[in-house]
SEKOL-616180 format. One record per residue: residue in one letter; x, y, z of N, C-alpha, C in turn. Coordinates in steps of 0.05 Angstrom, whole numbers, plus 5000, padded with zeros to 4 digits. Each point is the difference from the previous one (the first is absolute). Layout:
<pts>
aXYZXYZXYZ ...
</pts>
This chain:
<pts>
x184750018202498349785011500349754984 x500249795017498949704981498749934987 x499749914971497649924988499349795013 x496949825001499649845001501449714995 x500950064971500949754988502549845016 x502450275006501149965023500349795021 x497950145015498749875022499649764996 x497849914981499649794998501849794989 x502950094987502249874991501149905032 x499950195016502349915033497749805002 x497950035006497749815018500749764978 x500049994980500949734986502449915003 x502650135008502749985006500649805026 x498550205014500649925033496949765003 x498749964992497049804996499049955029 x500150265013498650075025499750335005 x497749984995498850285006500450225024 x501149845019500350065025502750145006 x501949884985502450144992500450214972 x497750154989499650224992497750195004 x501950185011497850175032500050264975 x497450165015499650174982497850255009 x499949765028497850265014502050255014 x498550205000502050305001501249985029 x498249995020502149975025501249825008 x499949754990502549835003501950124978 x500350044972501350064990501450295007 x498750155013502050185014502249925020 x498849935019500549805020503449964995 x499649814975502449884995501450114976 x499950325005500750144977501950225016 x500249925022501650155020502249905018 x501750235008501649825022500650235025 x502449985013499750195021501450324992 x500050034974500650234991499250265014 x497949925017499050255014501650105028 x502849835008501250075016501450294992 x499950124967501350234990497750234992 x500550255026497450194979501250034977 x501449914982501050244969498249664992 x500449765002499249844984496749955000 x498750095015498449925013497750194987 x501650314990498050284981501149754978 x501949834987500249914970497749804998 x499849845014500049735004497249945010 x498050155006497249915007499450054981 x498549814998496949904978500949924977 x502449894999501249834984499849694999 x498049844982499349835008500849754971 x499649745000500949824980497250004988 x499049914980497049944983499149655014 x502849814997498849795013501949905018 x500849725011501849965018498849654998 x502849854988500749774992500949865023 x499649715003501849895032501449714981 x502049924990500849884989500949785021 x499949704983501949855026502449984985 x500649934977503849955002500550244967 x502749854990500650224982499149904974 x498949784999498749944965497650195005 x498449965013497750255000501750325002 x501349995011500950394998500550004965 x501749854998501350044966496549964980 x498849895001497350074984498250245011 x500350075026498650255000501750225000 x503549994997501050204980499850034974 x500749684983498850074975497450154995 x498149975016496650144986501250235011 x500750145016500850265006501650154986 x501949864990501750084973499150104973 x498649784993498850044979497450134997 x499250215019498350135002500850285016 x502750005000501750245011498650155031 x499649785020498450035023502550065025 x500550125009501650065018499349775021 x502149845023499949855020501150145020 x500149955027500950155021499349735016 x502649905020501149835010499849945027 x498149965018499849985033501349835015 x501149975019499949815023499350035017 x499550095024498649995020499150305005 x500950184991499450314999500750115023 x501949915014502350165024501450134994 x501150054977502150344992498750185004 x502050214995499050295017500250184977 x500449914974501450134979498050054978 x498149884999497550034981500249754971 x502649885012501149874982498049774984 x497949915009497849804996497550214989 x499950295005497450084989500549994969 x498049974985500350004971499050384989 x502450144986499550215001498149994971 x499449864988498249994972497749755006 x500149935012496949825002501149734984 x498849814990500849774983499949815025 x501849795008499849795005501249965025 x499749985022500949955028500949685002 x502349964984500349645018501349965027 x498449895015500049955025501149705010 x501650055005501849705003500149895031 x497050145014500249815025499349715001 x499349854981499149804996502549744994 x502350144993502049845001502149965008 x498649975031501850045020501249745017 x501149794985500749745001503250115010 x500749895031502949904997500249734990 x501749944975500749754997501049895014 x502550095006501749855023502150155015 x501149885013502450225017501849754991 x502150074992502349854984502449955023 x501349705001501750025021502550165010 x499750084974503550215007498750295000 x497349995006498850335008499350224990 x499049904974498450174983496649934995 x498650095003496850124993499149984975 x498449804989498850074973497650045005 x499050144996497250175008498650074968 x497250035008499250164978499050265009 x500150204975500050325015498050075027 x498249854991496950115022500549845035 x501649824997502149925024499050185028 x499450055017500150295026503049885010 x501850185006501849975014500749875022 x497450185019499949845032499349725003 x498749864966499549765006502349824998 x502250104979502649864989502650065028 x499250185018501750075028498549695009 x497450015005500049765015500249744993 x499949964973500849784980503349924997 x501450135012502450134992501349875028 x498550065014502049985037499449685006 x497649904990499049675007502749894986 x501250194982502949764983502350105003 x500050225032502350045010501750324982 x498150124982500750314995497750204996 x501250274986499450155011499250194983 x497950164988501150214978502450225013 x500449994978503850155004498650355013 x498650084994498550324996496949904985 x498450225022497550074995498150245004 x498550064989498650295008497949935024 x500150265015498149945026497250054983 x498649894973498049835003499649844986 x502749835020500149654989497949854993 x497750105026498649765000497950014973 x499350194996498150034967502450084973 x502150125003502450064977499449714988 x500250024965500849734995503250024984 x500749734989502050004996501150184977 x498449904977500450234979500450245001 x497550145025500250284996501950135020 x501949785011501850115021502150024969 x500249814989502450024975499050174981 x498350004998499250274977499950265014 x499050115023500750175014501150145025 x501449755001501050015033503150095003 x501749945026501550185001502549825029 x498449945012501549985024497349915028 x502050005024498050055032501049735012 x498150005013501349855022502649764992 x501550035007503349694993501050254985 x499050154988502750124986502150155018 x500050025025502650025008502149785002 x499149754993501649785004500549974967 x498150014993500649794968499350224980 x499650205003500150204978497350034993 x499750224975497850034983499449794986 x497249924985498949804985501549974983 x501050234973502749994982501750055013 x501349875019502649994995500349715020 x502449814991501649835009498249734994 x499850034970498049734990497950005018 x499050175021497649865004497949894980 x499350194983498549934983501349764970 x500049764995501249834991498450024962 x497949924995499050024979496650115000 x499750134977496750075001500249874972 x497750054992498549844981496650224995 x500750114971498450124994498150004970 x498650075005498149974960499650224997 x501850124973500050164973497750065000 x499350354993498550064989499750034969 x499649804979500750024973498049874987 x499550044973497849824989500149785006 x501749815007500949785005501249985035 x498149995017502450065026501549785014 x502849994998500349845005500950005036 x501349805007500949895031502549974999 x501850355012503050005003501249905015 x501549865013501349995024502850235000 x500850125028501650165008500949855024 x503049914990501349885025502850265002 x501349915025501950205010499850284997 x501650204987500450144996497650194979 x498049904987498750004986497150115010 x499849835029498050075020498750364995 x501950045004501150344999498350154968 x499449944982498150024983497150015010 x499749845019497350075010499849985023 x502250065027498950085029498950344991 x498850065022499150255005499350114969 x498149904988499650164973497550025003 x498449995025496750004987499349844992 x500349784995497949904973500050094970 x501750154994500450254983500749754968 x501049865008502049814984500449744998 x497349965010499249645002498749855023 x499149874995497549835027501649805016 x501150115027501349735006497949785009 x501249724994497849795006501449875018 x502650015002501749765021502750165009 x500749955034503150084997500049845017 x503450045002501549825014501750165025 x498649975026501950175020500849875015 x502150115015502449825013499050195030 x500849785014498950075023502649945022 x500050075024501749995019499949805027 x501249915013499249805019499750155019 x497349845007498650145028501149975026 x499950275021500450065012497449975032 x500549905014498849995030500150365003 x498750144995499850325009498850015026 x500850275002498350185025500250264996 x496450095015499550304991501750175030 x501150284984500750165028500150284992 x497950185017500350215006501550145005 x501550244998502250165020499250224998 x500150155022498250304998502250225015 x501350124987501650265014499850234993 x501150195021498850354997500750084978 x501350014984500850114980499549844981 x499950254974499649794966503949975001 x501450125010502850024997500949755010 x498749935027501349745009498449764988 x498149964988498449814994501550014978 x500750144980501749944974502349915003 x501550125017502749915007499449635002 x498350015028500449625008498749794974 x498450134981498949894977501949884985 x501150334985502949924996501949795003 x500350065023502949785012498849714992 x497549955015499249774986499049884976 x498550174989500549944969502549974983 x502550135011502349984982501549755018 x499249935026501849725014500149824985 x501749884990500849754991498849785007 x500450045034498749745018497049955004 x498750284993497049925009498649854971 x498649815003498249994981497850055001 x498650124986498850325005497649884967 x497450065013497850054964499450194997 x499650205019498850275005501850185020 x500350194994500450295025499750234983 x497050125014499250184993500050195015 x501150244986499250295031498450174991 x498550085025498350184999499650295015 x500550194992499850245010497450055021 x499950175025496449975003499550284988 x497950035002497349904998499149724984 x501649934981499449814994498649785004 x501949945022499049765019497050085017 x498850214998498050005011497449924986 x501349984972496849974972499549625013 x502449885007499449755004497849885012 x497950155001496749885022501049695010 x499949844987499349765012503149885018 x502650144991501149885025501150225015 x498250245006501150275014501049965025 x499449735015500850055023503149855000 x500950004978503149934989501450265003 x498850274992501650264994499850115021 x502250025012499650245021499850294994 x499150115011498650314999503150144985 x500450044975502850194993501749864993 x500149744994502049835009500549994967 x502549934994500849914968500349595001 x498649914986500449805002501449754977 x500649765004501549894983498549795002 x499249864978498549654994502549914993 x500049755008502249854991498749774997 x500049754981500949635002502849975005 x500549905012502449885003499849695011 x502149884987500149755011499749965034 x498249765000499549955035502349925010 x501949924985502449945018501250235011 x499450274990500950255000499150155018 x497349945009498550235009501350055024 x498949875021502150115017502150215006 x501849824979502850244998499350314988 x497449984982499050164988499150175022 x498049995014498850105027502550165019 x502749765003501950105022501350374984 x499849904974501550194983499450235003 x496250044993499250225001499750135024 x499849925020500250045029501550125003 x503249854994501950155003501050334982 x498350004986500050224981498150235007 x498449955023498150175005498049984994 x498549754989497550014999499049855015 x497549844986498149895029498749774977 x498449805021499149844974496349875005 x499950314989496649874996498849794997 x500749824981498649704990501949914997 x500849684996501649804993498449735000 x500149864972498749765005500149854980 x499149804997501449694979497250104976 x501850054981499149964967497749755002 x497350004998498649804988499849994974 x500750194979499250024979498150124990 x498450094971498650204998497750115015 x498749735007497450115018500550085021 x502249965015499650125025499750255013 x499550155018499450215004501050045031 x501750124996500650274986502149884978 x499650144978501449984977501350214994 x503549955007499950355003500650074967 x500649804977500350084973497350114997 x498150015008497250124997500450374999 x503050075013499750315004502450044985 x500849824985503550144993499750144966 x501950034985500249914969497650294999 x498449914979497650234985498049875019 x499549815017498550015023499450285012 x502450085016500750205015498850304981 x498949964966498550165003497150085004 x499749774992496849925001498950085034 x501749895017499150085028500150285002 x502450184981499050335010498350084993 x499449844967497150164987497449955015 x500549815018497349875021500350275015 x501350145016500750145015499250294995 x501350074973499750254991500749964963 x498150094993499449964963501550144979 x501550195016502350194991503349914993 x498749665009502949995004500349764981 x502750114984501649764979502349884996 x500949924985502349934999503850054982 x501749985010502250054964500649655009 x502049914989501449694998503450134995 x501750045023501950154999503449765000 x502050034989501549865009502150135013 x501450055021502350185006502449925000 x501450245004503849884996500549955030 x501249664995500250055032502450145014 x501450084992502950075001498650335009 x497650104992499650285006496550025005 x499249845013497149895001499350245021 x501450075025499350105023500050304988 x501650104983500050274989497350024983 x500449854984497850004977497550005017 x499049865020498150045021500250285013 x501050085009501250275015499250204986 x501050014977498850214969497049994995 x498849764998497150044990498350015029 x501549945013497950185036500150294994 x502350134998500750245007498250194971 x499549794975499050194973496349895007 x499449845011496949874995499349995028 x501549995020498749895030497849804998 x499449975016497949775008498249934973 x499050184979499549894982501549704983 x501749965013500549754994501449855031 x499749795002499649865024502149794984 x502449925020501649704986499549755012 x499649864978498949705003502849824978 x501249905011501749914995501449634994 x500349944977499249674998503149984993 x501949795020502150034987499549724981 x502650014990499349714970503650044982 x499549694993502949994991499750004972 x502550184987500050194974501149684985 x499450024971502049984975502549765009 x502050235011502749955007499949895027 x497950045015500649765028500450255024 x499750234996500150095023497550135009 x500650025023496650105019499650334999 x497450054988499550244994496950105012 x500350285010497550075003498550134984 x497649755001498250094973497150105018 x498750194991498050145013497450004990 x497450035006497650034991500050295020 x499950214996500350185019497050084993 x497950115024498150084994498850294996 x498550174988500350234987497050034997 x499850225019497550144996499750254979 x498049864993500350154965498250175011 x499750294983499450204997498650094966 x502949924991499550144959501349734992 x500050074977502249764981502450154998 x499950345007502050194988502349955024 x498349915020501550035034501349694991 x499249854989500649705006502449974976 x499250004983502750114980502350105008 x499450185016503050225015501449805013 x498149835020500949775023502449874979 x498249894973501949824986502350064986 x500250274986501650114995502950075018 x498650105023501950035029501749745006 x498949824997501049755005502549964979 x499049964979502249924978502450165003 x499250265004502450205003501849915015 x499649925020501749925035500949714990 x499049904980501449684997497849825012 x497450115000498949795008498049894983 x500449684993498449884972497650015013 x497050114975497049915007500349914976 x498349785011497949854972496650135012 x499650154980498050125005497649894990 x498049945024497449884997497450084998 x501250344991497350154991500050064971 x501549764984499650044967498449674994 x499150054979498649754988501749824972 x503250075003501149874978502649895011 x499749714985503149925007502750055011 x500350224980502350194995500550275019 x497550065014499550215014500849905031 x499949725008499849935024502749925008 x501850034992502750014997500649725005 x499449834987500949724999499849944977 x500650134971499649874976503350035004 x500749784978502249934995501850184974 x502650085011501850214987500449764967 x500149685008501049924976497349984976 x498150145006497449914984498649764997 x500949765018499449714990496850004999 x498450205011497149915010499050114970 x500950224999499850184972499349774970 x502749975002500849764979498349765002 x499249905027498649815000496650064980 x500050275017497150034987498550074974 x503250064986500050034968499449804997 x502149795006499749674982496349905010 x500550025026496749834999497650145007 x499250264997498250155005499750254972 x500549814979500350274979498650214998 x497449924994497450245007500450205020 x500449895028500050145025497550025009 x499049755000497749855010499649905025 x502749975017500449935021499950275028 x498350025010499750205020501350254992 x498050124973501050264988500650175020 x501550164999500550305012502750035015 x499949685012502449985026502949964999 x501149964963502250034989500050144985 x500850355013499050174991503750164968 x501249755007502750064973499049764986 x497749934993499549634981498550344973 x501249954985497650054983499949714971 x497149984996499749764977501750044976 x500750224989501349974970502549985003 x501249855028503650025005499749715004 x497849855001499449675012501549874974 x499749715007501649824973498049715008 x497750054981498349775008500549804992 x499849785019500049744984503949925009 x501350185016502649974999499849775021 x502149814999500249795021501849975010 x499849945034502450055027501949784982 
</pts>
């Protein structure tokens, strides 16, 4: 617990009372995130709460309420909007919740098409900030509209554009962050190029970002389109073809197996009774041809209609991505998720194998998205009605066997979710500026403090 003196050090730091919260259910409140989309995280991870919860506006205040946290060996744990699914924002030791919705300033959108934002930024606001100057975010998670920016770079991954422009790490999207040291002294790093990579996807684990720099894409005139055919076989196939076309430009094509398509309540009268269906954006210059295509392929076309942008409704990014799970758990509470990548060269086998070992216990939900190297791959959120952790394990294990990558989102550590990095940079990062391991203990679970080198400088 906090001493007093503490307390009254932030309330003198921040010299508004109002930005050091301390009553228990707001401080729960914001001591959580959507971690409860996992039963294994969900037995770890309740009633795990922070002691207080800080709202800082820029980074001279974070770096003085790291110093008093330092020097009183107080653990911090790092928020942005609390949309991960990973537990990655609960604080597993109590201490200090900083909450960075308060600095959520886009500075500017830069003419050659990068984003300087500050972390607490919401996404869906910098999409619409973004299109008034003619772009686009490159990739976003379907929940743009509350995600903020930081915690898409501290914990994010990919979704909607990444079949066009890739994952968040990869192809410079992400240009520079800018973070403050956890050290007796904390200072304000910058990470440009290659460097980035020290602190994407680390949690918070390894420094407070206060500013990045993202590069964005030129916007596109879209349109939403439905395709609905009898089979998951033919609905993958025409996904396929179009996700890997050269010619289409394409933000989204998602497939969906049914039942699936039936958790959708609010646009059910989109799914036909059995039907496997495909969301697509595609450019409005496209649709059409898009429409003639699938027709000619055997399907049919439920909806088609001009992109307004986030509010509009029907939104069909509202059902795709880790959307698409939240609507099953509306449906039925049994049901979860893996985060799967497949080979596409043997995708239809590797599918074929885990029907024939799991049946319907797993249902395919399928996001294609462009790899690394530039080619189009099907990457999956497949959904999985859990039973045990013993049954759900097997799922993951089964997988790897057959060649198929999970980053698995029923662990609570970096390293466990299969996106820590083979070269150690996050590791390394968090020696140099998190010596203690003060920074969201638990969740860099290879950091130990007596391997750190305090005081070392980038």
């Amino acid at each position: 617990m906090l001493n007093e003196t503490l307390i009254a050090e932030l309330r003198s730091i921040l010299g508004d009372d109002s930005r050091v919260i301390t009553e228990p259910q707001v401080v729960e409140q914001l001591s959580k995130d959507f971690y409860w989309y996992s039963p294994v995280l969900r037995k770890q991870l309740d009633g795990k709460v922070g002691d207080v919860v800080v709202q800082p506006l820029d980074a001279a205040e974070i770096q003085k309420i790291l110093r008093a946290c330092f020097s009183q060996n107080i653990p911090v744990t790092v928020r942005g909007a609390g949309t991960g699914n990973y537990g990655q924002a609960v604080p597993l030791q109590g201490g200090v919740v900083l909450d960075l919705a308060r600095m959520d300033r886009i500075e500017s959108i830069q003419p050659q098409g990068v984003a300087i934002c500050q972390p607490g930024a919401r996404l869906g606001m910098l999409e619409v900030e973004a299109r008034k100057a003619g772009w686009e975010l490159r990739c976003y998670p379907s929940t743009v509209v509350k995600a903020s920016v930081g915690g898409f770079l501290g914990g994010g991954s990919g979704g909607i554009g990444t079949v066009a422009n890739g994952n968040l790490r990869d192809f410079q999207t992400v240009r520079a962050i800018e973070v403050v040291t956890m050290e007796p002294e904390p200072r304000i790093v910058l990470h440009e190029g290659e460097a980035v990579h020290e602190i994407l996807h680390a949690w918070g684990t390894n420094g407070v970002i206060t500013r990045t720099w993202l590069a964005l894409a030129r916007a596109v005139d879209w349109s939403q389109c439905v395709a609905a055919f009898d089979t998951f076989d033919a609905a993958f196939d025409f996904s396929e073809q179009i996700a890997c076309g050269k010619e289409w430009t394409k933000r989204l094509v998602t497939t969906f197996e049914w039942p699936i398509p039936s958790f959708f309540t609010p646009i059910i009268k989109y799914a036909p009774e059995g039907k496997s269906l495909i969301f697509f954006l595609i450019a409005s210059t496209q649709c059409a041809a898009l429409e003639s295509a699938a027709l000619a392929a055997g399907g049919t076309i439920p909806y088609s209609g001009a992109y307004a942008g986030l509010n509009m409704r029907p939104l069909l990014s509202d059902y795709t991505w880790n959307h698409t799970t939240l609507w099953a758990m509306r449906a039925e509470e049994a049901y979860t998720y893996l985060q799967c990548g497949f080979d596409p060269d043997a995708v239809r086998d590797q599918m074929r194998r885990l029907r024939g070992k799991f049946g319907f216990e797993i249902l395919f939900h399928m996001e294609f998205m462009k790899n690394a190297a530039g080619r189009i791959v099907p990457g999956a959120i497949p959904l999985i009605y859990y039973t045990t952790e013993e049954r759900l394990n097997e799922m993951i294990y089964f997988c790897r066997e057959i060649g198929v990558f999970v980053a698995n989102p029923h662990v609570n550590n970096v390293e466990g979710g299969g996106r820590y990095r083979a070269d150690n940079v996050q590791l390394l990062a968090k020696q140099r500026y998190d010596p203690k391991g003060l920074l969201n203990p638990g969740k860099m679970i290879t950091f130990h403090p007596e391997s750190s080198t305090a005081g070392a400088v980038k």
